[in-house]
N, C-alpha and C positions, 0 to 999 in steps of 0.2 A: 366295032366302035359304036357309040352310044351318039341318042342323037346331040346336036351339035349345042341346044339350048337349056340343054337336062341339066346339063354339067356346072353352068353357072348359080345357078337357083340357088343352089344351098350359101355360095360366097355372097350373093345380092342379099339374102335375107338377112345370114349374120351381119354383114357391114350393116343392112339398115339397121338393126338391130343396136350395135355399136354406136351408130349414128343418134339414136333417139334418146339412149341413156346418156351420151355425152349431152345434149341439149338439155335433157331433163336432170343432169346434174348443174348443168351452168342455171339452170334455171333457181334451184335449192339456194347456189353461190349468193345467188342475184338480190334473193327475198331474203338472205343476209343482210342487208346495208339498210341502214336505217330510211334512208328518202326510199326504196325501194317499197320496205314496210306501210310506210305516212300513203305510197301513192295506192301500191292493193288493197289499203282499206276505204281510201277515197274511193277507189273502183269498186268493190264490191257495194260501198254506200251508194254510188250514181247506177251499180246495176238495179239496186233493191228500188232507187226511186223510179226508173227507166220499168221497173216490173209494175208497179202499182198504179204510177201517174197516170193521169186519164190523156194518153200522147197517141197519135198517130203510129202509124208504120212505121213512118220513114223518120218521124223525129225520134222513135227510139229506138231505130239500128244506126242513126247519125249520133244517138248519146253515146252508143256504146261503141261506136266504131271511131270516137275522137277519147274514148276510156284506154280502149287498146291501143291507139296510135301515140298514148301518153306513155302505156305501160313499154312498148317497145321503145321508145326515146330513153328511158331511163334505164331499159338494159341494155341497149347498147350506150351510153353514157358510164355505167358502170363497168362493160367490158375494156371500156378505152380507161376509164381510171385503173382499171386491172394491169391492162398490158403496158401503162405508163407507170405505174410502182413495182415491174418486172423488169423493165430495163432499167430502170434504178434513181430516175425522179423523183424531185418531192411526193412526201406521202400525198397521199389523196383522200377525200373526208372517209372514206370507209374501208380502206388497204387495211396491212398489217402493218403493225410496231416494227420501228424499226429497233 
């Protein structure tokens, strides 16, 4: 018999594996929808200014740590508009045609 933590490895990997392409497909979804687009570019603008500004440490991991805390509100905002034009809701600004 084989030892006892061998055996799992290769199932942990694949799952995470499965795991990361699911997220990085919902991710692709996501930067479909238009407010999605309007906000990554807001983002990467407040990163390029967070790059150059003559700012402290801590004011520009606080720029960009209220960039990401945006960027996550709007995907999950976008997943809930998802899973609400799945059960069969009015459309929602960036679902599909009904």
């Amino acid at each position: 018999m084989s030892q006892g933590g061998s055996a799992g490895a290769p199932r942990a990997r694949s799952t995470f594996t499965a795991s990361v392409g699911h997220a990085l497909r919902g991710l692709r979804e996501a930067a479909g929808h238009r407010n999605m687009r309007i906000e990554l570019v807001a983002g990467m603008l407040a990163a390029g200014v967070a790059a150059v500004a003559p700012l402290a440490r801590g004011e520009r991991a606080l720029l960009l740590l209220c960039t990401f805390a945006v960027l996550a509100a709007e995907a999950a905002n976008t997943a809930l508009e998802a899973a609400v034009d799945l059960h069969g809701g009015a459309r929602s600004e960036g679902g599909p045609p009904r």
